[in-house]
TORPA-4810 file (N, C-alpha, C, O; in nm, 3 decimals):
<nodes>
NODE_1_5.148_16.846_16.717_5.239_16.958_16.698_5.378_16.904_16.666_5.405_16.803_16.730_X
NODE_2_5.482_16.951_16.574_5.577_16.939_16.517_5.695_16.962_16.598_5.687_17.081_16.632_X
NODE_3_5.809_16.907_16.650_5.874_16.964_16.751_5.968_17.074_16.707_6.041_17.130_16.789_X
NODE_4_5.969_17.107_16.577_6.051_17.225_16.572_5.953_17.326_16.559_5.970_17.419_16.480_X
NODE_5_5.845_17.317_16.635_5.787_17.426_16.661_5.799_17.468_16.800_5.780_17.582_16.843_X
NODE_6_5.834_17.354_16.871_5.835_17.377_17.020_6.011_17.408_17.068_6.112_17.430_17.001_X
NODE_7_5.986_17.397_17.215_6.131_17.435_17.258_6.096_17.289_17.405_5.988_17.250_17.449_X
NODE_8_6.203_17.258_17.431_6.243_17.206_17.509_6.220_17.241_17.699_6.292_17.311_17.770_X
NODE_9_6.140_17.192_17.724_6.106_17.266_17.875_6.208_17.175_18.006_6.282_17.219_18.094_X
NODE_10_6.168_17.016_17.965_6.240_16.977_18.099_6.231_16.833_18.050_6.206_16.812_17.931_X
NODE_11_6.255_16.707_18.156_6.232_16.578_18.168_6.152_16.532_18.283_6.166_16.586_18.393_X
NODE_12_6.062_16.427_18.261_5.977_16.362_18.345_6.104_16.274_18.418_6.162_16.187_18.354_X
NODE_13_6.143_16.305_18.565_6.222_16.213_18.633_6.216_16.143_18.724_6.295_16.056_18.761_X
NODE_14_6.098_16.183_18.776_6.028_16.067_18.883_5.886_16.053_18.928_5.812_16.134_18.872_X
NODE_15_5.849_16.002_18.982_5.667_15.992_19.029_5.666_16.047_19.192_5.723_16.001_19.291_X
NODE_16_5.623_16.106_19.184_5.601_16.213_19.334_5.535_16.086_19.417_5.596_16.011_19.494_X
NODE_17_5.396_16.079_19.383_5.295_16.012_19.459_5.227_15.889_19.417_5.246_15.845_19.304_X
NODE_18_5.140_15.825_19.508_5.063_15.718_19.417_4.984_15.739_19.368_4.928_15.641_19.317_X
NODE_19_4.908_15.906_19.341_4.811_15.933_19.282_4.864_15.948_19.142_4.778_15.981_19.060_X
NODE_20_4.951_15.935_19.109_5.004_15.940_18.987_5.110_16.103_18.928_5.121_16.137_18.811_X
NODE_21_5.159_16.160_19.021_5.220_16.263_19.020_5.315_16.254_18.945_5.323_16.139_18.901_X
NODE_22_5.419_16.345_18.895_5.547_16.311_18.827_5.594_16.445_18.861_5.512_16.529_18.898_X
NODE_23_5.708_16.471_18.853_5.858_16.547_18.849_5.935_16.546_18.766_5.996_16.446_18.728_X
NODE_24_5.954_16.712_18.703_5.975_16.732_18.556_6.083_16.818_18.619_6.063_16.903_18.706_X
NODE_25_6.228_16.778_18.552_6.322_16.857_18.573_6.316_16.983_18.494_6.269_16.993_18.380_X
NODE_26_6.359_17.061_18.553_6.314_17.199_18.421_6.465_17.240_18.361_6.568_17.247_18.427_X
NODE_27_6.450_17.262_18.237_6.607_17.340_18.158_6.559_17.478_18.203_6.478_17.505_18.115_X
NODE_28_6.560_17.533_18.249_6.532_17.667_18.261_6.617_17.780_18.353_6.670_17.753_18.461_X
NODE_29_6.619_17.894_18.296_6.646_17.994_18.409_6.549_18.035_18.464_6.607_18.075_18.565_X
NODE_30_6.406_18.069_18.488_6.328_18.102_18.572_6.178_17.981_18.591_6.062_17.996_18.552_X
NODE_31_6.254_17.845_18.677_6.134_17.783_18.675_5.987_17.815_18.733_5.879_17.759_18.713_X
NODE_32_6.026_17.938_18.821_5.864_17.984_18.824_5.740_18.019_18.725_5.619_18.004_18.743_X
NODE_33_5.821_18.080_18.603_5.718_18.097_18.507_5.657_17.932_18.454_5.609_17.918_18.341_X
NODE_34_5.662_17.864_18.510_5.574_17.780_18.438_5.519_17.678_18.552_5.509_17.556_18.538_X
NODE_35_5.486_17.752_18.663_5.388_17.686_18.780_5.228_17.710_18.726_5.129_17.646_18.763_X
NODE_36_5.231_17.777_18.666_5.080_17.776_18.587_5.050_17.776_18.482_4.967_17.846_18.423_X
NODE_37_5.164_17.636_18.421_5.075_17.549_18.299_4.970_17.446_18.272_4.943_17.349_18.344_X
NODE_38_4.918_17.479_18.167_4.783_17.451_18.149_4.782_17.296_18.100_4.719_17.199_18.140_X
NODE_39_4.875_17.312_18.000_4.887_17.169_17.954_5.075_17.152_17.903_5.161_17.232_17.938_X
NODE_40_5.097_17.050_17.830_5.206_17.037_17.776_5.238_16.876_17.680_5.156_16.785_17.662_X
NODE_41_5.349_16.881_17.642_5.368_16.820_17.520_5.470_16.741_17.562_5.556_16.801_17.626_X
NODE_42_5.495_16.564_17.535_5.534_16.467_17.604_5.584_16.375_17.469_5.520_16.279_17.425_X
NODE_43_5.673_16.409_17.430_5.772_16.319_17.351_5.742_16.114_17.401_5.763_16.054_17.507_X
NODE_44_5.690_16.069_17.273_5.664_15.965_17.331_5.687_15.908_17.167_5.707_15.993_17.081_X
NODE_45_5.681_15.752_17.125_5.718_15.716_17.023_5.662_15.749_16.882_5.715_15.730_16.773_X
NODE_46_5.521_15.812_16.919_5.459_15.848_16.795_5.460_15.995_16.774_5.395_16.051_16.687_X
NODE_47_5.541_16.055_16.862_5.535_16.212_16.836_5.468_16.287_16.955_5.397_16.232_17.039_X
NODE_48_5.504_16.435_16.950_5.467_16.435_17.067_5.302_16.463_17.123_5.206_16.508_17.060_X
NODE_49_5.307_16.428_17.231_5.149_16.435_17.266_5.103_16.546_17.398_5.158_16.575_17.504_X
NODE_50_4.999_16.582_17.347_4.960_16.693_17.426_4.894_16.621_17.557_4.819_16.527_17.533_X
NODE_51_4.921_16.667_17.730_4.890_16.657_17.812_4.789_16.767_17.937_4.868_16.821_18.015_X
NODE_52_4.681_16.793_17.957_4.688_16.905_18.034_4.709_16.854_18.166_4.703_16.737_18.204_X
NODE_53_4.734_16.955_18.231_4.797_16.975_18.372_4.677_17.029_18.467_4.633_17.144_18.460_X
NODE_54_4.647_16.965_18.525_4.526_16.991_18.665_4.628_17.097_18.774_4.590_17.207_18.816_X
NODE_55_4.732_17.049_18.797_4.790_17.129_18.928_4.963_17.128_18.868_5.005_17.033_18.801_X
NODE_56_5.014_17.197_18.888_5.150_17.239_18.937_5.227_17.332_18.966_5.201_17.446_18.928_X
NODE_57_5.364_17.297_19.058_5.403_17.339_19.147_5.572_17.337_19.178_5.639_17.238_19.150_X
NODE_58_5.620_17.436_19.229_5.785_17.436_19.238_5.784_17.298_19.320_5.716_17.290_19.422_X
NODE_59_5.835_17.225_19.288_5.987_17.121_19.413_6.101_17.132_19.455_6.172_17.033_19.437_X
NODE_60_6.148_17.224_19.510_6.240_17.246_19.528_6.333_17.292_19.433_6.264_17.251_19.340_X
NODE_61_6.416_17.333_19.385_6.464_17.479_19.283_6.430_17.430_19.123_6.371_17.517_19.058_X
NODE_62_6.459_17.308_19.054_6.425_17.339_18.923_6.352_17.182_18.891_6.381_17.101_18.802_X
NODE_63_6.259_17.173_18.985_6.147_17.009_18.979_6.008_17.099_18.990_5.970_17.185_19.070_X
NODE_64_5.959_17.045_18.886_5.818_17.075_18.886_5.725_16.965_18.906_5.728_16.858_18.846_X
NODE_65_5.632_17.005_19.008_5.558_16.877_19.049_5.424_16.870_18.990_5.348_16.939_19.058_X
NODE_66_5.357_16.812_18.882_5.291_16.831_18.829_5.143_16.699_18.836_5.161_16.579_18.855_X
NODE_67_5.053_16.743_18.822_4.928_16.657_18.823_4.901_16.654_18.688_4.888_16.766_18.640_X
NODE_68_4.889_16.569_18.618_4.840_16.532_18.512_4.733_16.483_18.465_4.722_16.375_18.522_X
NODE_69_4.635_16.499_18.387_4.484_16.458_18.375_4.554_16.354_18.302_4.659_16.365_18.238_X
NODE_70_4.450_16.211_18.329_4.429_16.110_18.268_4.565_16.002_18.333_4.580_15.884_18.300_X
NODE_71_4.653_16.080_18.431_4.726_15.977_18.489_4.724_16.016_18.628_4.751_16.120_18.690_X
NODE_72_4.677_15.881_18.664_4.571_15.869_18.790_4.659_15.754_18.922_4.631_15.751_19.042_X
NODE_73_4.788_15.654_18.835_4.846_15.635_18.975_4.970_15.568_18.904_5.003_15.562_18.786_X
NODE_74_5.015_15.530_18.996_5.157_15.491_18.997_5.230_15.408_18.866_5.352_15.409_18.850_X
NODE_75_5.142_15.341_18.782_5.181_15.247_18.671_5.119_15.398_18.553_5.197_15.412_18.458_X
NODE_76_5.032_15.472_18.552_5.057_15.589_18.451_5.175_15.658_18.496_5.222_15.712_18.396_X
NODE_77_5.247_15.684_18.597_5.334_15.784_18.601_5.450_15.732_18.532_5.503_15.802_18.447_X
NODE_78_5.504_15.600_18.563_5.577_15.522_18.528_5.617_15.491_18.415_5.706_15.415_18.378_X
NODE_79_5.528_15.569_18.349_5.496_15.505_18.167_5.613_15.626_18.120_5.702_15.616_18.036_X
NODE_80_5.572_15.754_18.216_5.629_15.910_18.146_5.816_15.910_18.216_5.895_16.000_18.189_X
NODE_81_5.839_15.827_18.275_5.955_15.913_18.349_6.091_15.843_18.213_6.102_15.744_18.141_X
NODE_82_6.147_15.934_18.235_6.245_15.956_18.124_6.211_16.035_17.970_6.281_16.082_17.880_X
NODE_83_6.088_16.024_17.989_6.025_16.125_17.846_6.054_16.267_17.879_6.049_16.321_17.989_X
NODE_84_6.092_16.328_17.746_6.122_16.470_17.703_5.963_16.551_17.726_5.851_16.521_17.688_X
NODE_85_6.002_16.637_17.786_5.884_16.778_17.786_5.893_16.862_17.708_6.007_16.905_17.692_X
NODE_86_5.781_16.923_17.622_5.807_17.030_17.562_5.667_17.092_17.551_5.554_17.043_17.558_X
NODE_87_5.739_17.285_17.523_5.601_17.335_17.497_5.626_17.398_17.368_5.729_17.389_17.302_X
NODE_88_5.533_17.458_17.343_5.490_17.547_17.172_5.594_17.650_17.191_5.603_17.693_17.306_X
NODE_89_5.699_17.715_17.076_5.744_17.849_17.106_5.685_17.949_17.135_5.745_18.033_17.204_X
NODE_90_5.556_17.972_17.095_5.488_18.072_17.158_5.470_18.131_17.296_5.452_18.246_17.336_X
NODE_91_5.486_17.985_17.372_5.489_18.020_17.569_5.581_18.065_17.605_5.584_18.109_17.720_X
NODE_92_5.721_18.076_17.503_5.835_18.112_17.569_5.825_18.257_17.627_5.799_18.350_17.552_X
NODE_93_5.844_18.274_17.749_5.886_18.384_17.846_5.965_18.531_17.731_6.085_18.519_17.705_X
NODE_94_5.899_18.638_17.680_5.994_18.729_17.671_6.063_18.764_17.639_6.000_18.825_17.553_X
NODE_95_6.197_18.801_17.612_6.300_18.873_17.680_6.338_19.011_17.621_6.286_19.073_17.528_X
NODE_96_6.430_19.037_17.692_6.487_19.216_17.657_6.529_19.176_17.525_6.558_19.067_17.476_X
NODE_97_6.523_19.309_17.478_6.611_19.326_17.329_6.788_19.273_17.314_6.849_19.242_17.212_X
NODE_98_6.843_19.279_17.475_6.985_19.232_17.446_6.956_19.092_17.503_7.041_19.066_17.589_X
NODE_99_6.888_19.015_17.490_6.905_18.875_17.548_6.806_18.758_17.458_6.695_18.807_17.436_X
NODE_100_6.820_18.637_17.410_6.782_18.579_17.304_6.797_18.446_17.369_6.863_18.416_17.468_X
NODE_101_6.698_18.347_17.266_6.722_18.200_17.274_6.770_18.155_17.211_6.780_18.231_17.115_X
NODE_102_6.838_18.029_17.185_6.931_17.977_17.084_6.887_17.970_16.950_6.948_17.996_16.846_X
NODE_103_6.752_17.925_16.975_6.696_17.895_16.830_6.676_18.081_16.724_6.679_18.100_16.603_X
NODE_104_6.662_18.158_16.813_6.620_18.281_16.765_6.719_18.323_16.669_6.681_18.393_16.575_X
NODE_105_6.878_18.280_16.683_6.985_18.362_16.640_7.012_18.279_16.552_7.103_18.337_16.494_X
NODE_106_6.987_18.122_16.464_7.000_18.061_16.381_6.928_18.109_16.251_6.806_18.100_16.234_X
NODE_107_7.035_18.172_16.141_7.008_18.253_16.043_7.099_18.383_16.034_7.151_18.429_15.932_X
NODE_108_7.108_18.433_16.172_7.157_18.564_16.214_7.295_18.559_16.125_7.352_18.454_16.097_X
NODE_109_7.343_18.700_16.083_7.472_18.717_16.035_7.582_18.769_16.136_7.568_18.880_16.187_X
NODE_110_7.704_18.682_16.170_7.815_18.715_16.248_7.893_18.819_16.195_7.963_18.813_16.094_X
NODE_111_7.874_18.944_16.293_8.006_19.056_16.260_8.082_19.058_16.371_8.046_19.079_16.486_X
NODE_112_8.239_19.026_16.310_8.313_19.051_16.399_8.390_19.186_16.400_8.435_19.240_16.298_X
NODE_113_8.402_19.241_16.539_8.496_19.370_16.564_8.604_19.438_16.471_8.592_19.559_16.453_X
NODE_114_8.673_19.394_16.430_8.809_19.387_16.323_8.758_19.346_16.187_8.761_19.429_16.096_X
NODE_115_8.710_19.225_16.165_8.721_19.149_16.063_8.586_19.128_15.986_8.576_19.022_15.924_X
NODE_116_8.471_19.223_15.979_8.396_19.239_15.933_8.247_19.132_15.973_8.200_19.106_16.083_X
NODE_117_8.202_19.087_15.832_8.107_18.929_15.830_8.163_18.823_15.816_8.201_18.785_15.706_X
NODE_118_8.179_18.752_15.929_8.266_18.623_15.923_8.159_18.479_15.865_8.197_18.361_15.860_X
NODE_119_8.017_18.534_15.825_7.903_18.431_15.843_7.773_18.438_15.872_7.728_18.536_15.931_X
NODE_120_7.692_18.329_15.831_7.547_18.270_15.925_7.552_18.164_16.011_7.619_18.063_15.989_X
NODE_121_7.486_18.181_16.105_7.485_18.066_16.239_7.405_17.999_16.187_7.291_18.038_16.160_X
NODE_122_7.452_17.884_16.163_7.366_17.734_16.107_7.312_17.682_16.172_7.221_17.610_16.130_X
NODE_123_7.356_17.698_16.378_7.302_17.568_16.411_7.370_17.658_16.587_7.443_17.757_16.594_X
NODE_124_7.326_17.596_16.672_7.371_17.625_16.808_7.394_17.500_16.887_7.290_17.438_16.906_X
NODE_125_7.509_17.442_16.944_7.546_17.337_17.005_7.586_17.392_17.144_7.689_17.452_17.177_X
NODE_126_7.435_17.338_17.248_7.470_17.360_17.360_7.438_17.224_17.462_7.366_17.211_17.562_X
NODE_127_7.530_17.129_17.383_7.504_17.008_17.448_7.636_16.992_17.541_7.660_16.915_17.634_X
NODE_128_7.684_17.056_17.504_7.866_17.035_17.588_7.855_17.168_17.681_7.783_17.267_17.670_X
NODE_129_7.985_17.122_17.804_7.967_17.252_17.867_7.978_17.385_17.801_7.908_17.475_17.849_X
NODE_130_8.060_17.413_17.693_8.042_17.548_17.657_7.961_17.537_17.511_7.966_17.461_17.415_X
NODE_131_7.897_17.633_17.541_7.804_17.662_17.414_7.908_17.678_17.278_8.031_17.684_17.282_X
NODE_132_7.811_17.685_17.146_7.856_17.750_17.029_7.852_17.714_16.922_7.840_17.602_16.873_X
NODE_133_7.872_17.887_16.848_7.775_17.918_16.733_7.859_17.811_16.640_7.977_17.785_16.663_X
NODE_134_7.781_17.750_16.531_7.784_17.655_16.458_7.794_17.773_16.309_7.683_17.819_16.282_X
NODE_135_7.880_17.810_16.240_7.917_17.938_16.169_7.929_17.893_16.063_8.018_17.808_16.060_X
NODE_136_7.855_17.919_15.924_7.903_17.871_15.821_7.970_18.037_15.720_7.925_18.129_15.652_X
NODE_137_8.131_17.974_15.788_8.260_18.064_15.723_8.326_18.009_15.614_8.408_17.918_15.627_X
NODE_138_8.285_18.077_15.466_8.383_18.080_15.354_8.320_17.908_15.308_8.384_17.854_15.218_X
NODE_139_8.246_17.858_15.345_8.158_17.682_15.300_8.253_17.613_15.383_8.315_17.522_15.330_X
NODE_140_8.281_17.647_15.536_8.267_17.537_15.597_8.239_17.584_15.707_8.228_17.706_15.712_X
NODE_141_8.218_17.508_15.829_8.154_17.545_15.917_8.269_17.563_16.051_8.363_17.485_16.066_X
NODE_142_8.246_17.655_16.122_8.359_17.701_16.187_8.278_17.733_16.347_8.171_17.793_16.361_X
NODE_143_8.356_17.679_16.444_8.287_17.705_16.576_8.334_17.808_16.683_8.446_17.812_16.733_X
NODE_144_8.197_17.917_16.720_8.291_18.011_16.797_8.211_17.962_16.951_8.092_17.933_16.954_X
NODE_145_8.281_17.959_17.046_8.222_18.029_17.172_8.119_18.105_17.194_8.150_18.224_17.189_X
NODE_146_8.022_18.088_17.214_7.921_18.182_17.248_7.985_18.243_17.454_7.984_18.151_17.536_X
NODE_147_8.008_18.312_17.479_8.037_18.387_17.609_7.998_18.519_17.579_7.991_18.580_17.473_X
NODE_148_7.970_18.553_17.716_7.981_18.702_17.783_8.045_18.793_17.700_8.004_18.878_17.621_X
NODE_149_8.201_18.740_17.754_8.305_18.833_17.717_8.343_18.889_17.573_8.381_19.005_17.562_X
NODE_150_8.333_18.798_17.454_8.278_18.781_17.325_8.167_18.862_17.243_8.170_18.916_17.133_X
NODE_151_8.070_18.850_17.338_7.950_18.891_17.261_7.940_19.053_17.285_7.939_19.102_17.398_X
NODE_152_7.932_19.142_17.146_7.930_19.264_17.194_7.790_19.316_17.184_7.749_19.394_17.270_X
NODE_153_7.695_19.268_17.063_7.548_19.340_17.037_7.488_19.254_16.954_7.541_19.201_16.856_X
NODE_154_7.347_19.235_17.005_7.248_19.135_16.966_7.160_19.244_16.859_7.128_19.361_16.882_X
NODE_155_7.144_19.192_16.780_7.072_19.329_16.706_6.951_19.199_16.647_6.977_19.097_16.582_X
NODE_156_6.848_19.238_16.685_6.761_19.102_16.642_6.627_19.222_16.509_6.548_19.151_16.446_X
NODE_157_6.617_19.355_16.485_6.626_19.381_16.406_6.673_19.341_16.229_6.626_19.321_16.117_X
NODE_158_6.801_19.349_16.308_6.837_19.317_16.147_6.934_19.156_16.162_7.041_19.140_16.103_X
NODE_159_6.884_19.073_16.230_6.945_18.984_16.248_7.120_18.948_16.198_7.182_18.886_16.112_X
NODE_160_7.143_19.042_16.328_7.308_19.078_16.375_7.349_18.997_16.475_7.269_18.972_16.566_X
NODE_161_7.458_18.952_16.477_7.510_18.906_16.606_7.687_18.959_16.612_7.781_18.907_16.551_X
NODE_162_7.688_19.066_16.696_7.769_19.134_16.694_7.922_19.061_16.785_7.910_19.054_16.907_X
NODE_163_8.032_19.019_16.736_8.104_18.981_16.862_8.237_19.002_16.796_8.262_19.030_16.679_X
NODE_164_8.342_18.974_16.929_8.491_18.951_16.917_8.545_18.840_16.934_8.548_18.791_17.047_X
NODE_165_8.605_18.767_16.812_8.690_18.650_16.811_8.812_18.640_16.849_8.890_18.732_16.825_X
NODE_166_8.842_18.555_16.900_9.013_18.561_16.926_9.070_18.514_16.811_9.029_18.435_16.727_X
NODE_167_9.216_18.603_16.826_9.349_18.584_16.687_9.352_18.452_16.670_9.396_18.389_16.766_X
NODE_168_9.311_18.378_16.557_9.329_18.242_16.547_9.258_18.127_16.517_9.287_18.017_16.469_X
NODE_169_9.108_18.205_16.581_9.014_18.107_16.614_8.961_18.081_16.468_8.966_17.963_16.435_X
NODE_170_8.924_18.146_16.397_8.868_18.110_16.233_8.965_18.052_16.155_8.941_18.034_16.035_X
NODE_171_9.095_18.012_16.210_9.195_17.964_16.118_9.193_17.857_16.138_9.267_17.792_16.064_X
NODE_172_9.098_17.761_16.264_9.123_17.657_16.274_9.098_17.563_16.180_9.130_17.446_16.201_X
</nodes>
């Protein structure tokens, strides 16, 4: 599987047990939905590889403790810790009509309050503490804040992303 088909679930960060356990930090807001996965996908040098999952389980708020078929003790677990997790977009959880994933809104057209179509979101950078939309304004690319306070209407219909900029910010 191709990873821009998938989304990003968590990291392998430690080995639970000597039976070969591991502990997958989760990116997530609700790590319960995924105490009953079946299998998953393990970033490793040749791409990623599919794993199924015999057992797992919360660890304490966002560690998933997971049993893995085919790794059986302490030198297989060892092999995974620091590797990227991922699953298919398809497993992703849901959501309401006003709430979205990053990848969903790349394409979307920016209307701002006042100032009409400022753009398409090229890209979403949420590697730094504050998020944001990656905007390609007038052929160059211009960065807003993704926040709360900002965002007025998700319209995933007609791929809208409705918000308010502050005086200034597109002039940068």
């Amino acid at each position: 599987m191709l990873k821009k088909n998938c989304f990003f679930l968590g990291t392998v960060v430690a080995k639970y047990s000597f039976k070969g356990e591991v502990l997958i930090k989760l990116d997530t807001d609700d790590p319960s939905a995924y105490q009953s996965l079946q299998s998953l996908l393990i970033e490793q040098e040749m791409g990623l590889v599919p794993y199924f999952v015999e057992r797992a389980k919360l660890h304490k708020t966002q560690l998933l403790r997971a049993s893995i078929e085919d790794v059986k003790n302490e030198i297989e677990a060892d092999k995974l810790i620091g590797k990227a997790v991922y699953l298919p977009l398809n497993q992703l959880p849901k959501l309401d009509d006003d709430k979205f994933y990053y990848h969903e809104i790349v394409g979307f057209e920016v209307i701002e309050s006042s100032r009409g179509v400022v753009g398409k979101i090229t890209d979403v950078n949420d590697t730094s503490s504050q998020v944001l939309l990656e905007v390609d304004h007038k052929q160059k690319t211009v960065l807003i804040p993704l926040v709360d306070d900002l965002l007025q209407k998700v319209d995933k219909k007609n791929k809208k992303l409705h918000i308010s900029i502050p005086d200034g910010l597109l002039d940068l």
